[in-house]
N, C-alpha and C positions, 0 to 999 in steps of 0.2 A: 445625795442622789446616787443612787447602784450606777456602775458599769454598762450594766442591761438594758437598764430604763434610759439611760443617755447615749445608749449606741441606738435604741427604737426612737427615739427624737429627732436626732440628728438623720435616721434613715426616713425618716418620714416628710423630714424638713428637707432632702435632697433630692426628695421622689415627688414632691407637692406638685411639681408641673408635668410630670410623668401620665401614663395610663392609671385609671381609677384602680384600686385591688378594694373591693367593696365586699363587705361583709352584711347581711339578712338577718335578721333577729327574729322573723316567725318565716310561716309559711306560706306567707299569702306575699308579703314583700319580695320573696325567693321567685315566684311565678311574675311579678309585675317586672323584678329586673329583663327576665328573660323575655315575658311577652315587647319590653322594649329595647329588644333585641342588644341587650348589652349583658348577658348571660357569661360572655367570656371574661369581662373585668369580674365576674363575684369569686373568690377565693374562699368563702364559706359559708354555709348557712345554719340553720339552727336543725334542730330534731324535726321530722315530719315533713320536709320540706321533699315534698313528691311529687312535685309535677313542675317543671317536665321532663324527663324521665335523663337529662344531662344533669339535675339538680345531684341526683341521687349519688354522682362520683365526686363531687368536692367535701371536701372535710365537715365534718360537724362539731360544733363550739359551744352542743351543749343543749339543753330544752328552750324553747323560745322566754317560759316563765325561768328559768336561770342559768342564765348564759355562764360558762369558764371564762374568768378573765382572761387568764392567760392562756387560754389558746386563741381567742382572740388577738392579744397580741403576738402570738407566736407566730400569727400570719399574715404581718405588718401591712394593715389595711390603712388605706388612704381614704377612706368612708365606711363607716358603719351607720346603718340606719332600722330606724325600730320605730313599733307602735307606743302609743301614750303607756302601755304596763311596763315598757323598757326602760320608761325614763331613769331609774336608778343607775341604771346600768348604764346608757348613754353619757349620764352625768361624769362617772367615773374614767369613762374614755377622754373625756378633756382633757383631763390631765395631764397626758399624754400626749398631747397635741394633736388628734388624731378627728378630723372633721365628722360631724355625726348631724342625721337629718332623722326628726321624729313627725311622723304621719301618724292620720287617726283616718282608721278603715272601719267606720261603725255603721253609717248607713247611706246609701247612695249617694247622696249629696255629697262627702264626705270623700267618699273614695274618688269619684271624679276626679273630685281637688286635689286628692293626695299623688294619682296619675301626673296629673298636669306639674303639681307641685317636683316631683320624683323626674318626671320626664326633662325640666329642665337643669334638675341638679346636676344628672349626670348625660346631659348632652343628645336626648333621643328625639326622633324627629317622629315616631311612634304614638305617642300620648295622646293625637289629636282622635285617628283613629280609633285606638282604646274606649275611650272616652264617648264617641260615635257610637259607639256598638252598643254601646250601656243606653244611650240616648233613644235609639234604635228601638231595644229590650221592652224599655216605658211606653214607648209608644204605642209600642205593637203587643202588651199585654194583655192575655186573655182577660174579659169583665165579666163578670158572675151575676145572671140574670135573676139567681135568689138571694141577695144580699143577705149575710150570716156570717155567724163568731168562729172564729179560727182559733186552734191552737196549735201552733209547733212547737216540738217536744227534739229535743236533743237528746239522740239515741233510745236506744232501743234496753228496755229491760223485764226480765221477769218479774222481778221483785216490785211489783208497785208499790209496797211499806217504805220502799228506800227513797232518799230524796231523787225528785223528777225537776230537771232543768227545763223550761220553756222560756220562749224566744219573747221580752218583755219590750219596753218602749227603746224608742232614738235608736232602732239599729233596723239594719236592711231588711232582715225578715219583716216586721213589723210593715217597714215600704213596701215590699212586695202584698200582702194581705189589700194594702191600702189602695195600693195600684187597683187591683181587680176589682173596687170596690166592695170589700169585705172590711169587719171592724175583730181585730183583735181581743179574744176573749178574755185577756187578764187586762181589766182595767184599774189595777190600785196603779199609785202613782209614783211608786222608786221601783230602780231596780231595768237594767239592759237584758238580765240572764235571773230571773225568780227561781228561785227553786221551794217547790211545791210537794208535799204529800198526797197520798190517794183522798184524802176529805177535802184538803184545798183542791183539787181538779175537778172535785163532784159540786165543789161551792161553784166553780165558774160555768158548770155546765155546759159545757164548748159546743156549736152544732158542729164543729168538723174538727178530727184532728189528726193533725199530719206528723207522722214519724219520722225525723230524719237518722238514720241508720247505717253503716257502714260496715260491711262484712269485712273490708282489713282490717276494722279496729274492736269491733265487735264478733270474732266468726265464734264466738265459744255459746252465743245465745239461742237459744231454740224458738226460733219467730214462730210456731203456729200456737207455741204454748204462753209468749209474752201476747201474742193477739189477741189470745183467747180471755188473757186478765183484764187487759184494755174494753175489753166488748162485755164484762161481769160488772162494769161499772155504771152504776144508770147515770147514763148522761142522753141527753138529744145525740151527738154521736152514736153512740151506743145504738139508742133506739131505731136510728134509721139508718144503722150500717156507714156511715160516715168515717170510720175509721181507715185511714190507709199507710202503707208504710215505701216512705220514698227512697231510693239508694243510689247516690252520686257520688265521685269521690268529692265532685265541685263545690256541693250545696253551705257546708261549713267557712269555705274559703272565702273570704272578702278580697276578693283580687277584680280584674278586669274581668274574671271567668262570673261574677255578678249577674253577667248579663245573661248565662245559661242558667242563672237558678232565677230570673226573674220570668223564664220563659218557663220552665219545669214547673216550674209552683202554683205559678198563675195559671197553667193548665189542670194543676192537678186541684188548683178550687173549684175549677168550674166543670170542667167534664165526668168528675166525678163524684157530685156530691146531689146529694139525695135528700130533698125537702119532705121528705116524709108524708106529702099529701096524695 
């Protein structure tokens, strides 16, 4: 054993009863530390970690899909914690004696838990609340008096020859659809995140589909001319002007802010969608 690696043992093993130095492995664990008001133990987070707007001065360790070891350890955390794609990475942290907690934020059910689960790891009396708000979101979801097939589409693009990401089963999007009583237009059976060509989108024939879009991440796209290809496609969309294009920074994030894409979405099935009769 290095020098290095037993001087970060022994500091970890000295600090174990100390204040948490907690480390984030995506973006959406970055916003849940803070909404439980424990923002001041996190000492680093991954790439993209932007909300809220304190996240953006502590250090970053790297993309949430491949974290730097060592700068992880170079900021001798007393918790790191990540979703089920971290788990290599968590794994690795063991070894180091270094406590790590892996949550799965895939779809409401799911995230509640990981709150609840997260709130008591590190001590918040917050999570109940959280938790509340999302419960709240379900309840009071806009319901769609024309029931009809949704598609959400991850970002926005000109090129429809290039693969298209839509929002597939077991994840929140999909919840939300369900909430309002709508059915999800890709019905084959694998697959959280499908990615689909312009002849697979014309096979599912969507009656509505929703663009989730982000002008920080996307500002180089020309929206009336990616709409204009979306609306060339004969679908039931197409046909009855169904097409819309949403922009949150929240809508991507599986955090407690869930609760503002169940209210956005669920509005934007029902108040704006056009049955064609």
């Amino acid at each position: 054993m290095s020098i290095r690696i037993f001087l970060l043992i022994l500091f970890i093993t000295l600090n174990s009863q100390a204040n948490e130095r907690i480390i984030s492995l995506s973006p959406s664990l970055t916003e849940l530390v803070f909404a439980l008001e424990k923002g001041e133990s996190l000492v680093g987070t991954s790439s993209y970690s932007l909300h809220p707007k304190e996240a953006l001065e502590l250090p970053i360790i790297g993309g949430y899909r491949n974290p730097n070891i060592e700068r992880i350890l170079a900021l001798y955390p007393t918790l790191v914690i990540g979703q089920d794609f971290s788990q290599n990475t968590l794994e690795k942290l063991k070894y180091f004696k270094i406590k790590t907690l892996m949550l799965n934020l895939k779809t409401i059910k799911s995230i509640k838990k990981s709150i609840a689960v997260l709130a008591k790891k590190i001590d918040s009396k917050k999570g109940s609340k959280l938790i509340q708000d999302i419960e709240d979101a379900v309840q009071n979801a806009s319901k769609n008096q024309t029931p009809h097939s949704v598609m959400i589409v991850y970002g926005l693009r000109e090129d429809l020859r290039s693969s298209t990401y839509i929002a597939g089963h077991e994840i929140f999007f999909e919840d939300i659809i369900e909430l309002s009583e709508n059915t999800n237009a890709y019905r084959a059976s694998s697959a959280s995140q499908p990615v689909l060509n312009y002849e697979n989108i014309i096979a599912l024939n969507p009656d509505q589909i929703i663009i989730l879009h982000s002008h920080a991440t996307e500002g180089n796209v020309d929206v009336k001319k990616a709409l204009k290809n979306w609306y060339s496609l004969p679908t039931n969309a197409s046909r009855n002007g169904n097409i819309s294009i949403v922009d949150e920074d929240y809508l991507h994030i599986p955090s407690h802010r869930v609760a503002l894409t169940i209210k956005r979405l669920s509005n934007e099935m029902n108040k704006n969608y056009n049955s064609g009769n």
